[in-house]
C-alpha positions, 0 to 999 in steps of 0.5 A, a space after each residue: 480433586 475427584 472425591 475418593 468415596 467407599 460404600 460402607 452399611 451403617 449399622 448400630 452394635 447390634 441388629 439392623 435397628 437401633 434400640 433407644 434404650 440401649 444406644 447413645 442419644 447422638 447415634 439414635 439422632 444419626 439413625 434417625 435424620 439420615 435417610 436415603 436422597 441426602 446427596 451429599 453431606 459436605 464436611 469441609 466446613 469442618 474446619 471452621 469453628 462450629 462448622 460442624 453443627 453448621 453444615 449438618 443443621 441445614 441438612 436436618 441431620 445430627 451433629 458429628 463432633 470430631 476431635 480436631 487431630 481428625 480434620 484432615 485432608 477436609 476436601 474429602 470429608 463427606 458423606 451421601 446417604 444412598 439408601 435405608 433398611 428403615 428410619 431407625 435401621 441401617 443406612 447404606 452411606 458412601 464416605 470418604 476414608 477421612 470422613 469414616 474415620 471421623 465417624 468412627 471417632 465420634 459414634 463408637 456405639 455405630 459400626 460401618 461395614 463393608 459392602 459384600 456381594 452374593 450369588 444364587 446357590 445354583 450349580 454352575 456349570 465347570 469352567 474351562 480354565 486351559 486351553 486345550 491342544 489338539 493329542 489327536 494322532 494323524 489327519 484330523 479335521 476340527 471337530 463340531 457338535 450338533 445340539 438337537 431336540 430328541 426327535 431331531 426336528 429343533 436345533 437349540 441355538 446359543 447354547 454353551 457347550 463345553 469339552 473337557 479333555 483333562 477335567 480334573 486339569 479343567 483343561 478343553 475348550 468351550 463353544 456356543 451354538 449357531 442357528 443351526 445347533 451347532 457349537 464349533 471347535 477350534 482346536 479340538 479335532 476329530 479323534 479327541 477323547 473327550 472325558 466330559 461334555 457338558 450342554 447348558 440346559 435351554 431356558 425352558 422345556 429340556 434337561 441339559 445335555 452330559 456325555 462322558 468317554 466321548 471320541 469326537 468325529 467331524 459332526 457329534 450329535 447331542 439329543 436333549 431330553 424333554 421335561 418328562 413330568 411323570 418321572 418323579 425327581 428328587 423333590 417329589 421322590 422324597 416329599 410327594 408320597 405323603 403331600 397334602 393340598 392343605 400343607 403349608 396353610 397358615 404359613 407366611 414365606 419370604 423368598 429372598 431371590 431373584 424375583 418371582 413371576 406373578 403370572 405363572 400359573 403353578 405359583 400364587 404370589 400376591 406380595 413382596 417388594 424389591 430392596 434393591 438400591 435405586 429401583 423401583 420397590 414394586 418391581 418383584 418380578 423375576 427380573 434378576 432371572 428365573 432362579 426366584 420362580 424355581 425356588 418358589 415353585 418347590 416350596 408352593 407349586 400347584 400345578 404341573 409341579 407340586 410344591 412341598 407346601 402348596 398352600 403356604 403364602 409365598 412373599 417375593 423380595 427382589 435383591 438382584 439387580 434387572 441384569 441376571 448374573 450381576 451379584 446382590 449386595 449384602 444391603 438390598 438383603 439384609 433390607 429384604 430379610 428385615 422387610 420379611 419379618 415386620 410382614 410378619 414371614 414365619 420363614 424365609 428361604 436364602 438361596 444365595 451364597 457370598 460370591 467368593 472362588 473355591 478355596 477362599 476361607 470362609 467370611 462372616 458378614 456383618 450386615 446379614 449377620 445383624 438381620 439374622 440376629 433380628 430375625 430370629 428374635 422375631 421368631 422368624 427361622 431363616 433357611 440357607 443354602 451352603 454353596 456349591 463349590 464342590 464339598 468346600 467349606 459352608 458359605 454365609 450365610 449359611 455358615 451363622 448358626 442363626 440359619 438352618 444350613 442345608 447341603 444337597 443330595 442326589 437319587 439315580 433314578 429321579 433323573 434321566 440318562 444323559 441330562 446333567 444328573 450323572 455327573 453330580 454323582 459322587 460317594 459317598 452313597 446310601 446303603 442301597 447306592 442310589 442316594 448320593 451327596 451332590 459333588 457340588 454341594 458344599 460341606 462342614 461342620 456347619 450343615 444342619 440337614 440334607 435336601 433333593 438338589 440334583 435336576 429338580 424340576 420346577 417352575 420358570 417364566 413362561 414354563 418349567 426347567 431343571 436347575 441343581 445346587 443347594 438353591 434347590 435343597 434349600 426350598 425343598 427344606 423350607 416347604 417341609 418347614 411349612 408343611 410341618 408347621 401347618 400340621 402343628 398349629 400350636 408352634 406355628 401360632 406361637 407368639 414371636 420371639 426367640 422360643 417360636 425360633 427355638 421351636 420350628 428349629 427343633 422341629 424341622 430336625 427332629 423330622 430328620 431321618 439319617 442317610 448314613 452320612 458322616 455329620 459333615 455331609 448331611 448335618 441330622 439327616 433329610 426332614 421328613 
């Protein structure tokens, strides 16, 4: 029979390590033998007297002494150790649920949790969940949009370009487009109101396309705007006035992503690894996706795009996989967050959420919770993002009050007319009616501070792009973290250890200036 095997993260009661002097000598002993390229640990012997201290000897691992009221079933009693956090730090293991239990009996000073798995914090584009049909009255014929660079000249091809006709039904239709830009219907006809229509942004270059009110003939133009960097967006509205070449200097970072590219000429980024399970650990390139380098150009760009610490050394932990939009497990991040702290980071920036839907109640992962833990009696301060399903409940990481959770706001005027800015615009607004918090941001008790998230323009492979969500908050927050840390050397330079945590924690929010939000939306206000 086929072994039935469930991936589990072994972990001791406490952080990601096991602490000699506070741990049984048979847990140290497990922690310290299993290591990843154990295959397989085959307990069927089990059921042979002495069969136990057997079958584990010759792997050189510790003995598990089971009760014999668990030896069950032996053919699926076994074990594979996949991969390791450290020699005495969490293992990712696969067991067969007769073989956990056994476990669980025999090392109540271990816990095994499940493997959980997390997206970047970036704003997705709205779904079309129904189908639409056609209300337009009359002959019609089906109706189609053409995407086009501003001047005319380039068709876009491959862009999703989505039409709602009931958006707070999510009901439309979605189409991509072909050589020529253009994305056709098959059931949205001509005299359609279309309430909003959205075009995915291209990889580089553009802002994405929004429309609203729209009325649809036989052929609908959408013109993308390019880059335009003399406009300030929200990062550098905030953080560029008071900017210095210095900031950031003496300041260790990790970003915990998709990869950052090593080439791009805004970003100096000399170190970092990637924790991901069975590849390669000198592969940190962005290639999980572009995400990681535009995180990392908010916090360290020193180019065309000005980072908040520009002189800050950024570190880059790959934890998604070579095949963007496959989700990260909690493993390939809490072995990044712990490899982040024994580099010495002083912070380290989560743009990442657990990948639940809307509505899902909150969850609190045991596997990051320990490197949380960890890191912060390291002296190390994580900074997260809170998700953006649209002013839901604060997601983890971000939700454990180990992290500095931070939500996302927008400015009018830091963005273009027709590129996706306007349609994150949602009350409740500042004084001046400029300053709103994002729609997709997520909200709650749990948020600390409030960042720039809304078309932020930053660096990507090969050029630059906006992106919008708490993903882009979060670094903005992180910079500030840096900046203030390398004007006050005397925290910065603390011992590590819980009280430096404690330091740059109270730091960041005494920096906070109130928006006239309600605590829910912006925690203490912006770092300034």
């Amino acid at each position: 029979m086929a072994e039935d095997l469930t991936s589990y993260v072994l972990l001791p009661m406490r952080g990601l390590r096991v602490d000699p002097s506070g741990a049984s000598a048979s847990l140290s002993q497990l922690f310290h033998h299993l290591r990843a390229g154990v295959k397989k640990v085959d307990l069927k012997s089990l059921t042979k007297p002495g069969g136990a201290e057997a079958a584990l000897r010759s792997l050189s691992l510790p003995t598990l002494r089971l009760p014999d009221d668990t030896i069950r079933a032996a053919s699926d009693l076994a074990m594979r150790c996949l991969d390791a956090v450290s020699e005495n730090g969490a293992k990712l293991v696969q067991l067969s649920e007769e073989a956990a239990q056994a476990l669980r009996r025999s090392q109540p000073g271990m816990r095994l949790a499940p493997v959980l798995y997390y997206r970047t914090a970036e704003a997705p584009l709205p779904r079309v969940e129904v189908q639409a049909r056609t209300s337009a009255a009359g002959p019609a014929v089906k109706a189609k949009i053409t995407v086009l660079s501003k001047d005319g000249k380039s068709p876009f091809t491959g862009l999703r370009v989505i039409a709602f006709t009931d958006f707070a039904g999510r009901a439309g239709e979605e189409a991509f487009t072909n050589s020529n830009g253009e994305a056709k219907f098959s059931s949205l006809k001509t005299g359609e109101k279309i309430e909003r229509l959205y075009v995915e942004p291209p990889a580089s270059g553009y802002h994405g396309g929004f429309k609203k009110g729209l009325i649809l003939k036989a052929d609908n133009l959408v013109s993308l705007l390019p880059i335009d960097f003399s406009l300030a967006d929200g990062v550098r509205h905030y953080y560029g006035g008071q900017a210095k070449s210095s900031d950031g200097e003496g300041v260790k970072i990790a970003v915990v992503d998709t990869g950052i590219d090593r080439n791009h000429p805004d970003l100096i980024v000399k170190a970092g690894a990637c924790t991901v399970t069975g590849e390669d650990p000198k592969e940190w390139g962005p290639l999980g996706g572009p995400h990681g380098t535009h995180v990392a150009g908010i916090i360290g760009g020193r180019g065309k795009v000005k980072g908040v610490a520009p002189a800050s050394e950024i570190l880059s932990y790959r934890v998604f996989r070579q095949q963007p939009g496959v989700p990260s497990a909690n493993f390939a991040i809490s072995k990044a967050i712990d490899q982040a702290v024994q580099a010495g980071c002083h912070l380290i920036n989560l743009s990442l959420k657990h990948d639940s839907e809307p509505g899902d109640p909150p969850l609190i992962d045991d596997v990051i919770r320990a490197a949380l833990e960890d890191a912060r009696d390291q002296g190390v301060v994580v900074i997260a993002a809170t998700g953006n399903d649209g002013r839901q409940r604060v997601s983890f990481p971000a939700l454990d009050a180990a992290s500095i959770a931070v939500s996302a706001l927008g400015r009018k005027g830091t963005y273009p007319a027709g590129s996706q800015g306007p349609a994150d615009e949602m009350a409740p607004y500042s004084k001046d009616k400029k300053t709103f918090v994002a729609a997709f941001s997520n909200i709650g008790p749990e948020v600390d501070v409030i960042a720039p998230g809304v078309e932020i323009i930053s660096t990507v492979p090969g050029g630059y792009a906006p992106m919008s969500g708490t993903s882009m908050a979060t670094p903005a927050v992180t910079g500030l973290a840096a900046r203030l840390l390398s004007r006050n050397p005397s925290i910065r330079d603390m011992d590590a250890g819980p009280e430096r945590a404690d330091a740059i924690t109270r730091m960041v929010l005494a920096s906070c200036q109130s928006l006239g939000f309600r605590a829910q939306f912006q925690g203490d206000g912006i770092p300034l």
